[in-house]
N, C-alpha and C positions, 0 to 999 in steps of 0.2 A: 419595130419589134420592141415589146415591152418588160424587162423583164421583170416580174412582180410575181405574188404568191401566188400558187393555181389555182384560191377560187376567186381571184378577182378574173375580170374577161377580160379579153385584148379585142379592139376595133382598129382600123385606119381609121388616122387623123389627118388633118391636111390643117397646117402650117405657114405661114408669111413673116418672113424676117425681113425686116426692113433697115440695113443700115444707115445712119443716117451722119452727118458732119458733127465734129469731135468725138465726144464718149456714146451719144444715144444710140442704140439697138431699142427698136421697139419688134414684140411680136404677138403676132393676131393667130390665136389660138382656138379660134372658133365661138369663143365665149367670152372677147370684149379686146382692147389691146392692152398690153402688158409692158409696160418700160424695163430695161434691164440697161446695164451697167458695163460697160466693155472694163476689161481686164487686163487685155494683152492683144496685140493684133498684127502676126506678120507672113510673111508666106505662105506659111504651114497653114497655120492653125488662128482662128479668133476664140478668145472666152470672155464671154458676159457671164453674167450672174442676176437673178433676179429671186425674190424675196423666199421663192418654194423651189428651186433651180439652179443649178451651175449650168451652160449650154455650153459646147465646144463646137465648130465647124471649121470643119478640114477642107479649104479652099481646092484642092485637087481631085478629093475624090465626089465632094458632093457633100460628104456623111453629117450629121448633124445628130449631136446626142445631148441629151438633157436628164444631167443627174440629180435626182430629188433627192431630197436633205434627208427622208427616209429610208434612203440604199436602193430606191428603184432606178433603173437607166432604159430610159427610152431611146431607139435611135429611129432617126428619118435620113430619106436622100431627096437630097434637095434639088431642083434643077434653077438654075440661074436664070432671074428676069433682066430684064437689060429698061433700062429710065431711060424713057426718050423725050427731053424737052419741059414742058407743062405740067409735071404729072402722069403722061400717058405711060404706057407699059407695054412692052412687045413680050411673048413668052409667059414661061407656066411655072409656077412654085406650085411646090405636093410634096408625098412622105408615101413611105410604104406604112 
């Protein structure tokens, strides 16, 4: 869900968050990958930040929102991939 002026259109996006060891969060937003910034990271809640973005994701519920520096707020639900070994990946990352 996007929320922005009524005449821009809203589509599904489909989304990949990659956390990575120490600060890096990279994410692959359809249109190349994007480095961001971790912020804070514990139970609850991680926040990065990247240069058009603040992202929050709420490790319990899923929820994943990305506030633009403009006052737009996107949100997605993310579903959990799980890293096995090499690179490979079991499971599905997406967004409503």
């Amino acid at each position: 869900m996007m929320i922005e002026p009524p005449a821009l259109s809203q589509s599904p996006e489909t989304v990949l968050l990659t956390l990575g060891p120490a600060q890096k969060v990279t994410l692959d937003l359809g249109k190349g990958m994007v480095n961001a910034r971790k912020v804070s990271d514990n139970k609850i809640q991680l926040k990065f930040r990247t240069k058009d973005f603040e992202g929050e994701y709420f490790h319990y519920t899923g929820d994943l929102f990305f506030i633009y520096k403009s006052g737009h707020l996107m949100k997605l639900t993310c579903q959990k991939r799980e890293t096995l070994g090499l690179g490979r990946a079991r499971g599905a990352s997406g967004s409503d």
